[in-house]
gemmi code that builds the backbone of each chain (N, CA, C; Angstrom):
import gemmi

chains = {
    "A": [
        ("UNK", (155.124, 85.137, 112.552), (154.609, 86.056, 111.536), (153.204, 86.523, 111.898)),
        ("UNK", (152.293, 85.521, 112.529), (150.811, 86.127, 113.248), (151.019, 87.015, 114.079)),
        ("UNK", (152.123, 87.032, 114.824), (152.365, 88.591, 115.536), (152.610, 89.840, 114.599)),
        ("UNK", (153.252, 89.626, 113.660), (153.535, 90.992, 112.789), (151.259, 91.320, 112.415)),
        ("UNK", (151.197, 90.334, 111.672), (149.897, 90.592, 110.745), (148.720, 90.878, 112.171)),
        ("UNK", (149.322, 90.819, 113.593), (148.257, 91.122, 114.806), (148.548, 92.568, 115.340)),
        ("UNK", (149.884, 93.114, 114.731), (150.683, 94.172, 115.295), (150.024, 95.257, 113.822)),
        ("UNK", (150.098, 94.652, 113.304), (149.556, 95.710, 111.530), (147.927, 95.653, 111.721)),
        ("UNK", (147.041, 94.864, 112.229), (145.923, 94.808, 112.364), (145.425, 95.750, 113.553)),
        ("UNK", (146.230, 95.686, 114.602), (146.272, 96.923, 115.854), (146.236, 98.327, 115.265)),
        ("UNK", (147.293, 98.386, 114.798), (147.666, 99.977, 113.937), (146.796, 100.535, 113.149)),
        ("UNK", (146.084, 99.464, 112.499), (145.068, 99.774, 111.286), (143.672, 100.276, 112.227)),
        ("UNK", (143.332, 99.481, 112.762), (142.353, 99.284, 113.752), (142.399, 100.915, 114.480)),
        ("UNK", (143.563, 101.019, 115.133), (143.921, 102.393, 115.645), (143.458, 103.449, 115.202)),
        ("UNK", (143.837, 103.830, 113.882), (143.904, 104.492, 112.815), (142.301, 104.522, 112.331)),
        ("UNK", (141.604, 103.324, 112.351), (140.346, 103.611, 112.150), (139.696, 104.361, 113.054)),
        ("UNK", (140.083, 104.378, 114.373), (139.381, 104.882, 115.651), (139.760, 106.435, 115.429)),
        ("UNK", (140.871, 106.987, 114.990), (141.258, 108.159, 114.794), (140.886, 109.044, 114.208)),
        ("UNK", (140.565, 108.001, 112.681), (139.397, 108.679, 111.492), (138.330, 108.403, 111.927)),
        ("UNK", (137.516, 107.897, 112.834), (136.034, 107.890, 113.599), (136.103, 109.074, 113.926)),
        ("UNK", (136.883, 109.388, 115.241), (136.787, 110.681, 115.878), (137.025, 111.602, 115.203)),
        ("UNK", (137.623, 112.045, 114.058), (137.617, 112.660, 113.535), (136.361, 113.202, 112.489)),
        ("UNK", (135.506, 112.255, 112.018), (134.226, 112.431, 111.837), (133.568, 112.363, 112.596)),
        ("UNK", (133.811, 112.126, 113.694), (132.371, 112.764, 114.728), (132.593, 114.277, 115.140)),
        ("UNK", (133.986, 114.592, 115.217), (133.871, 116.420, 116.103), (134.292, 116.823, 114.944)),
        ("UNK", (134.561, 116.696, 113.288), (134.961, 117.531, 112.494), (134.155, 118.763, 112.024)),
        ("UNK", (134.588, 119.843, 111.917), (133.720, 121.168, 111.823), (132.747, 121.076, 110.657)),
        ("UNK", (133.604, 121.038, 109.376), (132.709, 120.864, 108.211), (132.350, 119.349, 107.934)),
        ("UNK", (131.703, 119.771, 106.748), (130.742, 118.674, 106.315), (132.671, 117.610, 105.587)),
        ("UNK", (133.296, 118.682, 104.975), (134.245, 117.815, 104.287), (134.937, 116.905, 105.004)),
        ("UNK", (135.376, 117.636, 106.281), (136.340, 116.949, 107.364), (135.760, 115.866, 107.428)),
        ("UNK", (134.330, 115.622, 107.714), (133.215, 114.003, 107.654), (133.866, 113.279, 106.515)),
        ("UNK", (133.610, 114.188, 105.362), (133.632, 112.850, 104.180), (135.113, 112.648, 104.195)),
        ("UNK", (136.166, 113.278, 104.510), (137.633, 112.728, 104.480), (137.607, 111.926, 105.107)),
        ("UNK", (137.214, 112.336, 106.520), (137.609, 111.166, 107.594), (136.892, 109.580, 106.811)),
        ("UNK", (135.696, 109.611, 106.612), (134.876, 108.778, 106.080), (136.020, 107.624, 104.798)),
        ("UNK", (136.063, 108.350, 103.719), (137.155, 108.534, 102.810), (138.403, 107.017, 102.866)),
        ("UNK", (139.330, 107.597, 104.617), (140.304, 107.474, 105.313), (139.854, 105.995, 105.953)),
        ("UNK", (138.634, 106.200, 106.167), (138.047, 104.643, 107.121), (137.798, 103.961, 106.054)),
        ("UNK", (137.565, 104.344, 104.908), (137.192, 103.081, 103.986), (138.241, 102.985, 103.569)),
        ("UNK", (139.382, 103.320, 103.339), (140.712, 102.600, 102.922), (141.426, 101.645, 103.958)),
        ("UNK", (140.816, 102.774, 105.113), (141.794, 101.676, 106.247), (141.164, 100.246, 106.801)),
        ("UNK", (139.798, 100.234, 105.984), (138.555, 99.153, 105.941), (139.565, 97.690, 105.055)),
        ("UNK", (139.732, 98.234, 104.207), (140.313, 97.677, 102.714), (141.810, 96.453, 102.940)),
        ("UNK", (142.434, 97.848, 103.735), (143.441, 97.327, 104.646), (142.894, 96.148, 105.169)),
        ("UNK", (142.086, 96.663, 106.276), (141.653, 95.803, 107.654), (141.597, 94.427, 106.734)),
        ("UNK", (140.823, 94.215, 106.023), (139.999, 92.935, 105.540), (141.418, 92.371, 104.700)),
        ("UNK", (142.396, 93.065, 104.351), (143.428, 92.146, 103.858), (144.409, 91.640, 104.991)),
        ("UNK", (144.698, 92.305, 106.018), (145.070, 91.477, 106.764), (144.816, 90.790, 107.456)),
        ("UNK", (143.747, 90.603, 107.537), (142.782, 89.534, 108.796), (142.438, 88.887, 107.701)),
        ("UNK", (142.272, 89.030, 106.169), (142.960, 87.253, 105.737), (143.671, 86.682, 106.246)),
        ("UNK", (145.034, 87.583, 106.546), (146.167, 86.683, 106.354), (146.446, 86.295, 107.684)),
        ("UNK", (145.824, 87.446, 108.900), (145.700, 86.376, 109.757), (144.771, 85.546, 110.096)),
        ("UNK", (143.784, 85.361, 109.593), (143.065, 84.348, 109.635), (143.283, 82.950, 108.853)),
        ("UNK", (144.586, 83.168, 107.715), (144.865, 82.178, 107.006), (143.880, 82.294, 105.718)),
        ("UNK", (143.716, 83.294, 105.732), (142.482, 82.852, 103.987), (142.405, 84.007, 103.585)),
        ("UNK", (143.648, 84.235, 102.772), (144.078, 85.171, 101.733), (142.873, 85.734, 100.348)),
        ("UNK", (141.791, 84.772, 100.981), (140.981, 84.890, 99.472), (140.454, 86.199, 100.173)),
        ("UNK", (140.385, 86.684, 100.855), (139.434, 87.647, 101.341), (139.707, 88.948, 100.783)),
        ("UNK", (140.912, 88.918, 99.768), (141.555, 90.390, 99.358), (140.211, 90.220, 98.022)),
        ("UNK", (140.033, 89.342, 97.958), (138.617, 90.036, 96.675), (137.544, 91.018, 96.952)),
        ("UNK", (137.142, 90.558, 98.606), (136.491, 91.581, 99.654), (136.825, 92.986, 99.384)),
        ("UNK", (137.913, 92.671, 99.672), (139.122, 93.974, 99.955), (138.699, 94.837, 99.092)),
        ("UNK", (138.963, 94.332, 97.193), (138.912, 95.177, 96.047), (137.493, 95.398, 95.977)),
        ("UNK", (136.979, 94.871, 96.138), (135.267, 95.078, 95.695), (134.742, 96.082, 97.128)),
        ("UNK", (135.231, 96.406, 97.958), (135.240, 97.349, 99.125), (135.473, 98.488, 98.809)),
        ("UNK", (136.568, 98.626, 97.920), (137.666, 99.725, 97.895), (136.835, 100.384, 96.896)),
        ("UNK", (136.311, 99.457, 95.968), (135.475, 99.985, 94.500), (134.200, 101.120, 95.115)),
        ("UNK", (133.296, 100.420, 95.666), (132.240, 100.586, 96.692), (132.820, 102.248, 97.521)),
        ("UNK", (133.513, 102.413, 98.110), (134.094, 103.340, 98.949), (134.717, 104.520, 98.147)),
        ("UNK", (135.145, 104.367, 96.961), (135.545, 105.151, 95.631), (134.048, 106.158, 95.247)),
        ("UNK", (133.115, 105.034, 94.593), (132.297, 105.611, 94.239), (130.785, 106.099, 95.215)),
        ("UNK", (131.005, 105.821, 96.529), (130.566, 106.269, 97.582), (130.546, 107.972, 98.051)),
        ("UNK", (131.821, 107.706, 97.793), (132.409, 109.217, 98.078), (132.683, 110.449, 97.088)),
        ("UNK", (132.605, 109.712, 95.890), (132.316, 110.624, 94.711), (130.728, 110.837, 94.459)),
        ("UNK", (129.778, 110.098, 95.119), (128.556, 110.008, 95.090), (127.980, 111.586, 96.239)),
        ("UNK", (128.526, 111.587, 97.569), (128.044, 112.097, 98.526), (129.466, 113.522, 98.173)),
        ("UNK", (130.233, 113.193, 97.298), (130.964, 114.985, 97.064), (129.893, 115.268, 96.171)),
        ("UNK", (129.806, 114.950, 94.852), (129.043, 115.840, 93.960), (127.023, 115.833, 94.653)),
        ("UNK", (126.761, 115.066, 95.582), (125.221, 115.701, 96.188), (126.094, 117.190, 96.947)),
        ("UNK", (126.983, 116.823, 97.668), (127.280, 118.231, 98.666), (127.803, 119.690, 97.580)),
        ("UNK", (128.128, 118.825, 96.668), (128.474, 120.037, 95.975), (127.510, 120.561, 95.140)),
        ("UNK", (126.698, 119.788, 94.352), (125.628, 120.505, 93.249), (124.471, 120.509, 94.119)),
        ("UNK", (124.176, 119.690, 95.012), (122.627, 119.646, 95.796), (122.227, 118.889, 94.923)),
        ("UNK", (122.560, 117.732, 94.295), (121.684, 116.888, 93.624), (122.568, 116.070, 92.772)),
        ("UNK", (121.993, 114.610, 92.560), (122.714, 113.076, 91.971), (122.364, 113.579, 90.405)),
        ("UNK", (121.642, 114.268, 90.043), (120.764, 113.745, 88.941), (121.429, 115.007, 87.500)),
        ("UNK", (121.511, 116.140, 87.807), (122.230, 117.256, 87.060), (122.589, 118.090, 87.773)),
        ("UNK", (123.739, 118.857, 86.754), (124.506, 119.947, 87.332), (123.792, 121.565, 87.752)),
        ("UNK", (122.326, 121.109, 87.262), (121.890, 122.419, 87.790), (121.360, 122.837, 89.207)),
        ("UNK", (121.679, 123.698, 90.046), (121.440, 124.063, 91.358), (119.978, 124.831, 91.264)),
        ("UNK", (119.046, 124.064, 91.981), (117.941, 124.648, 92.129), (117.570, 125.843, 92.522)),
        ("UNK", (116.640, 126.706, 92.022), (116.304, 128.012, 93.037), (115.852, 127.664, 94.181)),
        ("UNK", (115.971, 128.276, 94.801), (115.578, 128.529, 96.410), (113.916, 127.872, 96.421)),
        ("UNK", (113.051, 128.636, 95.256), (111.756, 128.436, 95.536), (111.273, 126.917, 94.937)),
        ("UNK", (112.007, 126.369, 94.589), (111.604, 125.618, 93.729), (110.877, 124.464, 94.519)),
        ("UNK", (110.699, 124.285, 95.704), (109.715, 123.802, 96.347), (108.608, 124.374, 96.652)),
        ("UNK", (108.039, 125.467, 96.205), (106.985, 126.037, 96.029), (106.314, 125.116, 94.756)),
        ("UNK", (107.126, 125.023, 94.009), (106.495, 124.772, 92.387), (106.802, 123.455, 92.329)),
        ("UNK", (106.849, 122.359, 93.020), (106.767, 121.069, 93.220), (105.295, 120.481, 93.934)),
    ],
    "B": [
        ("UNK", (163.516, 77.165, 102.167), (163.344, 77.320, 103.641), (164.199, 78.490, 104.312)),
        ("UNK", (165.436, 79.092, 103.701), (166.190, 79.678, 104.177), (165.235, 81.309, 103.394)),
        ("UNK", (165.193, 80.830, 102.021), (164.516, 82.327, 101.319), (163.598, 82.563, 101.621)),
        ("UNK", (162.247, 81.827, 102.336), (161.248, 81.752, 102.894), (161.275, 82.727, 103.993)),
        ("UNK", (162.268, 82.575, 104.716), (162.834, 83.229, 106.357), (162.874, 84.695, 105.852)),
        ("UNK", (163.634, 84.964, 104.625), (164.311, 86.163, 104.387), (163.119, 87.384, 103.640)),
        ("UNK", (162.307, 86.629, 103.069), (160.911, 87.143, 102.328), (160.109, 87.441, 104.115)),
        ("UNK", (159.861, 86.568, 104.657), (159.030, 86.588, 105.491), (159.527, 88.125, 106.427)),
        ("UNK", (161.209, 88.014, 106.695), (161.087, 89.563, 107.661), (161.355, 90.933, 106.392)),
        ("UNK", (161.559, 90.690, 105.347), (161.385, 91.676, 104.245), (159.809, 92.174, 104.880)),
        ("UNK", (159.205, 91.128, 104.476), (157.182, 91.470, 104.612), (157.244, 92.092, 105.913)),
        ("UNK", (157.371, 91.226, 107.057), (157.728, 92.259, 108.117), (157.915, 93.390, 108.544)),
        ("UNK", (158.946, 93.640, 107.980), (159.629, 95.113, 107.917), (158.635, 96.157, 107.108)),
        ("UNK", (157.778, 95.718, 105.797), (157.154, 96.266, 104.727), (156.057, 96.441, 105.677)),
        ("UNK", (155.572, 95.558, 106.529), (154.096, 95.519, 107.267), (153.531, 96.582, 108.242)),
        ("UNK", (155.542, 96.489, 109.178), (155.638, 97.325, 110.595), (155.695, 98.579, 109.734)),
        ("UNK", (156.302, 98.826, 108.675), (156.446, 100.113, 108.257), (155.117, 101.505, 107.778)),
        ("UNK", (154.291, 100.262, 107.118), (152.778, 100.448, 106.499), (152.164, 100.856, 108.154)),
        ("UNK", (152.260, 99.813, 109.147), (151.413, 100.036, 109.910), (151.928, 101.529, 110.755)),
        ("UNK", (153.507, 102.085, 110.952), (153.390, 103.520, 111.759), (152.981, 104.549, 110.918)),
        ("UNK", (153.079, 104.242, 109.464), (152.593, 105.005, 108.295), (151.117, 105.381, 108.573)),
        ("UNK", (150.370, 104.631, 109.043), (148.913, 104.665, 109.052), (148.793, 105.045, 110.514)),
        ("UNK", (149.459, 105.008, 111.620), (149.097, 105.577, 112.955), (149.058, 107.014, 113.186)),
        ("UNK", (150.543, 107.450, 112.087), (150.729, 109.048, 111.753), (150.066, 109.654, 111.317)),
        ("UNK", (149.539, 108.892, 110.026), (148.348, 109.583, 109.525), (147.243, 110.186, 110.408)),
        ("UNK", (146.549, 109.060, 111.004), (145.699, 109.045, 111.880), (145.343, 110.442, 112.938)),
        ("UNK", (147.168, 110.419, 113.365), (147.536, 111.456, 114.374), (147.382, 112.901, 114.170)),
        ("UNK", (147.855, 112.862, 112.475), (147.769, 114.084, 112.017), (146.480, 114.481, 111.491)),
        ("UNK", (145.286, 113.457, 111.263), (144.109, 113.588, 110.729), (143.561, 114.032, 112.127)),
        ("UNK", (143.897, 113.628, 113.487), (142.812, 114.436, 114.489), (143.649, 115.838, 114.644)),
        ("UNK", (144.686, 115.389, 115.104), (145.422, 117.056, 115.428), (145.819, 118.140, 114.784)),
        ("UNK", (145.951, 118.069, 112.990), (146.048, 119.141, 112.452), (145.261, 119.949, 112.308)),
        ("UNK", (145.812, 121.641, 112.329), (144.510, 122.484, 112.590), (143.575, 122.750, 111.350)),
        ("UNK", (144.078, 122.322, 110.318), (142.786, 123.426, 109.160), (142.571, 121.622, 108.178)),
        ("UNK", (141.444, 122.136, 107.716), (141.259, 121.127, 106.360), (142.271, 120.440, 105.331)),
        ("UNK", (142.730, 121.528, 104.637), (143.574, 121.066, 103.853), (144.761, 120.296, 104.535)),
        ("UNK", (145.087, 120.782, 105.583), (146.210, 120.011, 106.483), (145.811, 118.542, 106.658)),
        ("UNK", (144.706, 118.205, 107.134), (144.323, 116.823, 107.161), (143.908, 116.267, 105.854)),
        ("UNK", (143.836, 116.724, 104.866), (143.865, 116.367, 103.706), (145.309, 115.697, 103.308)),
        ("UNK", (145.747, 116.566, 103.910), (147.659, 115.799, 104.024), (147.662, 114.495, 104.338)),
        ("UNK", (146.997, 114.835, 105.992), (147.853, 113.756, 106.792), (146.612, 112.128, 106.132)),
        ("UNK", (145.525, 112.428, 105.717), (144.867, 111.417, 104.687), (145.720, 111.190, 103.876)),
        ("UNK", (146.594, 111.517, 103.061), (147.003, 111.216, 102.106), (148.167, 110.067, 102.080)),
        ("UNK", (148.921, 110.966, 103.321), (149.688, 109.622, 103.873), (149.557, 108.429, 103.973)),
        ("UNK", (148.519, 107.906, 105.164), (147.657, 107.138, 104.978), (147.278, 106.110, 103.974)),
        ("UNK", (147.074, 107.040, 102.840), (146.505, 106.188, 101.912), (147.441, 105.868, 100.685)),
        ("UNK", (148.982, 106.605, 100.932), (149.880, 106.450, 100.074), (150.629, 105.266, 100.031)),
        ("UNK", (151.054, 106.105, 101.648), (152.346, 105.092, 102.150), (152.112, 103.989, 103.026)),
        ("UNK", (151.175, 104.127, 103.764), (150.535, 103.099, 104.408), (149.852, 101.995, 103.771)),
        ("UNK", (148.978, 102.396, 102.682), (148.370, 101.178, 102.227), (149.578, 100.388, 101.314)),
        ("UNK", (150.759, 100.942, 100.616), (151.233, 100.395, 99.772), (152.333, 99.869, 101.405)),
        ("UNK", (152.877, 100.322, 102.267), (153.491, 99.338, 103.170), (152.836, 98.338, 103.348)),
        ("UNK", (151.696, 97.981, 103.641), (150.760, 97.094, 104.465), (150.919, 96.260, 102.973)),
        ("UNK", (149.792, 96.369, 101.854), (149.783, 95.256, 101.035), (151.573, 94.911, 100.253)),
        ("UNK", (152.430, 95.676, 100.302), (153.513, 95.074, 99.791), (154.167, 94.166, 100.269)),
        ("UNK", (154.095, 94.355, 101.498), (154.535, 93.551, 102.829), (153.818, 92.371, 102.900)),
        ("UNK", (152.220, 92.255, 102.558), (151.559, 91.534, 102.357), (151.985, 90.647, 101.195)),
        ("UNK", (152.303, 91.045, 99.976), (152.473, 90.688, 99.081), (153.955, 89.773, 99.080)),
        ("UNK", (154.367, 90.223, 100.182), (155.855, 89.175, 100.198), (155.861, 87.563, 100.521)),
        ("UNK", (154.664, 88.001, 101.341), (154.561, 86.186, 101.924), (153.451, 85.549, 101.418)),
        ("UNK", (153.426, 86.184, 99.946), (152.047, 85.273, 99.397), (152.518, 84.364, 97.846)),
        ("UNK", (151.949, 83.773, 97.384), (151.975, 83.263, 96.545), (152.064, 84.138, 95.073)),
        ("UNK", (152.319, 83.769, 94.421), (152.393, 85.215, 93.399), (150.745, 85.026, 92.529)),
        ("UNK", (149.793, 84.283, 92.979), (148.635, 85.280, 92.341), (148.108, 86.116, 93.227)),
        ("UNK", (148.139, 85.353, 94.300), (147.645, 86.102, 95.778), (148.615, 87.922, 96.090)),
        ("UNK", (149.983, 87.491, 95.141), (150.438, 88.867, 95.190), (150.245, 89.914, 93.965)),
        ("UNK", (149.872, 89.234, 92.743), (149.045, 89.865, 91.761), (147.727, 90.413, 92.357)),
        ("UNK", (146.912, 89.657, 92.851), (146.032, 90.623, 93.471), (146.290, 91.650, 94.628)),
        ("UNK", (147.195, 91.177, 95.277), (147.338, 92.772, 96.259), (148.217, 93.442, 95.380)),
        ("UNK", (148.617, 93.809, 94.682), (149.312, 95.206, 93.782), (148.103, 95.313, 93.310)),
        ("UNK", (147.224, 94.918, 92.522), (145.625, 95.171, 91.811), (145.238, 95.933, 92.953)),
        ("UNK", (145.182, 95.532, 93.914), (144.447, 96.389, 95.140), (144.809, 97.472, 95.212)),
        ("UNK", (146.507, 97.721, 95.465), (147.132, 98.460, 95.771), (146.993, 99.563, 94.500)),
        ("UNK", (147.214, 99.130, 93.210), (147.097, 100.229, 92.306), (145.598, 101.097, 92.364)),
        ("UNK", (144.631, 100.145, 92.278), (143.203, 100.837, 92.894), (143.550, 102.001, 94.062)),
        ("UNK", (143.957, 101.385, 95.798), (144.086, 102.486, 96.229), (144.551, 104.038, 95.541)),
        ("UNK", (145.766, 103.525, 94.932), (146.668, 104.759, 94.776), (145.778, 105.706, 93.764)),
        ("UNK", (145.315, 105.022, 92.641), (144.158, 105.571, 91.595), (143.383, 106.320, 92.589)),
        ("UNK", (142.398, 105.645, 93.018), (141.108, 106.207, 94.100), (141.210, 107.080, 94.788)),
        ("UNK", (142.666, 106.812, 95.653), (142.427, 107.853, 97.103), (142.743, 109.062, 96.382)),
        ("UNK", (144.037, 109.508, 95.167), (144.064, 110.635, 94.612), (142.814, 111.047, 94.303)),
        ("UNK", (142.054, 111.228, 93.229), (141.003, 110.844, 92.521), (140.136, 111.556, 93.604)),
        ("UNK", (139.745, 110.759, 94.982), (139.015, 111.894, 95.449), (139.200, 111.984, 96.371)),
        ("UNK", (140.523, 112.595, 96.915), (141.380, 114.014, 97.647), (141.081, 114.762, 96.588)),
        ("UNK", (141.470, 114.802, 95.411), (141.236, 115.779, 94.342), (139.781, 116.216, 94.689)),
        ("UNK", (139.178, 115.633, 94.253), (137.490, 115.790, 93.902), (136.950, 116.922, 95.740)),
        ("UNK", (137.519, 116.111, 96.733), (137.067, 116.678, 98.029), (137.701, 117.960, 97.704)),
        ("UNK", (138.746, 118.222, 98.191), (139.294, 119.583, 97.865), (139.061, 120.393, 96.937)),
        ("UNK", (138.762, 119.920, 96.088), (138.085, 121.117, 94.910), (136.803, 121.590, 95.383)),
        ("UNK", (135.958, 120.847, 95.862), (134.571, 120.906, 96.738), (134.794, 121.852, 97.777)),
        ("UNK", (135.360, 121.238, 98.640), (135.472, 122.476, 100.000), (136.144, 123.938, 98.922)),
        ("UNK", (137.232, 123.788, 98.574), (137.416, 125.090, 97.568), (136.589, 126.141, 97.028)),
        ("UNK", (135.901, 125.296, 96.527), (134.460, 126.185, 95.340), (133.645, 126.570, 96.598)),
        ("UNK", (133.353, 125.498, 97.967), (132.072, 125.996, 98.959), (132.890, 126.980, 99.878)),
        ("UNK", (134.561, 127.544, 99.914), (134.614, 128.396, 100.615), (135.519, 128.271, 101.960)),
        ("UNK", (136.170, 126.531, 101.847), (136.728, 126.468, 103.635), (138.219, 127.171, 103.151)),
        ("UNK", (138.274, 127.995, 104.388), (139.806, 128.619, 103.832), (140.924, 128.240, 104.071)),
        ("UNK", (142.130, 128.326, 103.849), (143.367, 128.285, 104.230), (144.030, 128.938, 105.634)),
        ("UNK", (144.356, 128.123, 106.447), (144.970, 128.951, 107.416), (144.474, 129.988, 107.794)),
        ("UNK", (145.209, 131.156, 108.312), (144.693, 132.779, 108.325), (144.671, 133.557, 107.056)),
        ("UNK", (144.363, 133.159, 105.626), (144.358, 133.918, 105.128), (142.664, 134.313, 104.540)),
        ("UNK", (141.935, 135.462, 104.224), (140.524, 135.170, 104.243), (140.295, 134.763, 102.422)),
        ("UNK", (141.176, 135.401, 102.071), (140.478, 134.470, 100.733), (141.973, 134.197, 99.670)),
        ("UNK", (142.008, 133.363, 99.026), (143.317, 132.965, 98.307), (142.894, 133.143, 97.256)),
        ("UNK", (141.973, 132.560, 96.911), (141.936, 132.701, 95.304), (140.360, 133.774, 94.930)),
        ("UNK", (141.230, 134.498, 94.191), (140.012, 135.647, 93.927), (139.666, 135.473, 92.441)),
        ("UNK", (139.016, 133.762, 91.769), (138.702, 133.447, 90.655), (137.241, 133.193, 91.569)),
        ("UNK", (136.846, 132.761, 93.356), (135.607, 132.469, 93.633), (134.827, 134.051, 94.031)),
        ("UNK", (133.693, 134.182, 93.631), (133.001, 135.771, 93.499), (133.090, 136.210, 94.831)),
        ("UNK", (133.168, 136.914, 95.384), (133.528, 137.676, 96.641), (132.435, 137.492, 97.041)),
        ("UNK", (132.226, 137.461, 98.574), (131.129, 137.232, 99.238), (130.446, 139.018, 99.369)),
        ("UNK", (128.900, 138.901, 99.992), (128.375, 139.482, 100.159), (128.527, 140.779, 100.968)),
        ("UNK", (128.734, 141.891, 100.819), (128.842, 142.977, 101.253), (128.900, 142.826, 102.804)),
        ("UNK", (127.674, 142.455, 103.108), (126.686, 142.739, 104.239), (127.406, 141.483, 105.726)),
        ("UNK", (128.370, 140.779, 104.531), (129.046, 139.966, 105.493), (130.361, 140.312, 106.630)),
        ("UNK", (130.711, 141.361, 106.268), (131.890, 142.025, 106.448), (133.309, 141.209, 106.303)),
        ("UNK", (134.081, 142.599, 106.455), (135.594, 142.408, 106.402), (136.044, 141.114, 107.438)),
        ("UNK", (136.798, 140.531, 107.177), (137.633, 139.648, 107.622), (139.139, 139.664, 108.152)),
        ("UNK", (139.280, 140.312, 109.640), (140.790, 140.262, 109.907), (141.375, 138.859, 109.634)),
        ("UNK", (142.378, 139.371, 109.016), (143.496, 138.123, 108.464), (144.411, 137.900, 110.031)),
        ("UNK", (143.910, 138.567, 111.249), (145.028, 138.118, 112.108), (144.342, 137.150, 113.212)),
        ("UNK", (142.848, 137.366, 112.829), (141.764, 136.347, 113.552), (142.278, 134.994, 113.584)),
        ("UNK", (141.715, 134.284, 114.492), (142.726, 132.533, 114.221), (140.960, 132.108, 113.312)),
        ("UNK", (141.435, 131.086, 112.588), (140.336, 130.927, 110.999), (139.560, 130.092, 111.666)),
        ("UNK", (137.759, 130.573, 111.059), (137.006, 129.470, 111.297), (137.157, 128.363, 109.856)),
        ("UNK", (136.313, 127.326, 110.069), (136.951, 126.657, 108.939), (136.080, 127.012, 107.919)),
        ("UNK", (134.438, 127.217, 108.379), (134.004, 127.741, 106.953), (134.632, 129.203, 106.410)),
        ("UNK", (134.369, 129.372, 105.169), (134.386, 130.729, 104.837), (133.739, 132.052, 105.082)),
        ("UNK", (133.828, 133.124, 105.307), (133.129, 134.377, 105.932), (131.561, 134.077, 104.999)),
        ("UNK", (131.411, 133.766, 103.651), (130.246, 133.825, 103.258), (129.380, 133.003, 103.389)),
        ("UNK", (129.907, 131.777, 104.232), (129.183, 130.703, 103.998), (128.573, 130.471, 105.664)),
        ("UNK", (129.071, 131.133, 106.707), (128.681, 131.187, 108.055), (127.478, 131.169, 108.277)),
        ("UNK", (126.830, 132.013, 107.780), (125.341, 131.912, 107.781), (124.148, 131.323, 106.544)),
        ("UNK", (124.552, 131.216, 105.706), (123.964, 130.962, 104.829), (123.474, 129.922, 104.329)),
        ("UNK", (124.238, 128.753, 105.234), (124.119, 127.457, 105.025), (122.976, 126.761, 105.932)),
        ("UNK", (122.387, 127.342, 106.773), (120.896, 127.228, 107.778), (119.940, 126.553, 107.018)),
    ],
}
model = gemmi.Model(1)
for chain_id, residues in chains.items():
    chain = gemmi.Chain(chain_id)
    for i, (resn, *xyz) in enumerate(residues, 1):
        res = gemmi.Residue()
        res.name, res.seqid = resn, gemmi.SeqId(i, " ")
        for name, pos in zip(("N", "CA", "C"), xyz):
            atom = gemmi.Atom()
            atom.name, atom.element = name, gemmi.Element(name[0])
            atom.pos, atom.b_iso = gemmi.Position(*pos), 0.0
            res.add_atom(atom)
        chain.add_residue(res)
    model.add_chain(chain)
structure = gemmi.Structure()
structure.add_model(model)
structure.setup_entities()
């Protein structure tokens, strides 16, 4: 069975390398945060099966508290790319570093 | 000892399955040509792959240890929708287009005059005609 959970850990692993490259040559800014997105699930993955092959299943708490983290990560860095700012929905004028 | 055997290549089968689920993805996340397309092949990924991998997981575990991977697993499925949604609406509103077509939805304000026309037979950049320069 350590061969299956070494054969699913390969694939995952793979798959992370895929969504790497894919955020490094992606055109837009989005293609980044998908790929990004894609690696933190396949992160989530990773850490549940290398419990199990490591024998210590407790590590899926990792897992969820990862997945949480990577959720609101990425809803964090869409709405800066989208409004230009964490704080309100209003988009600054252009000059408004003049008047700062 | 015998049901043990039979759970164990169930998980197996659930594991190997999760894991080509997630290689495809992968494949289609470098090689498809436009945004939304790899928005796809993410989705996969995070559908069918994560629920192969932890179900499979979930076969050869103990049943709290498999209460928590469905907890996991329902999180993924919540999350990764949630924001595919959220991304795609983003690139949407900032302009990356579809395929060859230059604009789909004419609810976002038409770009700037001064930007010009857009042959629809051009092969697509991924930003939008208005956003090419403007983003400096």
């Amino acid at each position: 069975m350590s061969y299956v959970y070494a054969a699913a850990a390969s694939a995952i692993l793979i798959t992370m390398l895929l969504a790497m490259g894919r955020a490094i040559v992606g055109p837009t800014t989005y293609d980044r945060i998908l790929a990004l997105n894609a690696f933190g699930t396949k992160t989530v993955l990773l850490i549940a099966v290398m419990g199990y092959l490591f024998g210590r299943p407790e590590w899926l708490d990792l897992a969820l508290v990862y997945g949480l983290c990577n959720f609101v990560g990425t809803l964090a860095v869409l709405r800066f790319s989208k409004y230009g700012s964490l704080a309100n929905d209003v988009t600054l004028p252009p000059d408004a570093e003049d008047h700062a | 000892m015998t049901l043990e055997l039979v759970l164990q290549c169930i998980g197996a089968v659930f594991l190997l399955g999760g894991s080509f689920f997630c290689i495809v993805g992968g494949i289609g996340l470098v090689r498809l040509p436009t945004f939304y397309t790899r928005c796809h092949a993410a989705g996969v990924t995070d559908s069918a792959g994560a629920a192969g991998v932890l179900v499979g997981l979930a076969f050869v575990s103990t049943p709290l240890v498999a209460f928590k991977l469905v907890t996991v697993l329902a999180f993924v499925w919540l999350t990764s929708v949630a924001s595919t949604h959220a991304l795609v609406k983003a690139a949407h509103a900032r302009g990356v287009r579809v395929m060859n077509t230059p604009r789909l939805d004419w609810t976002i304000p038409p770009p700037a005059p001064d930007d010009g026309e857009v042959d629809p037979s051009t092969p697509p950049s991924d930003l939008g005609p208005h956003l090419s320069g403007e983003e400096a």
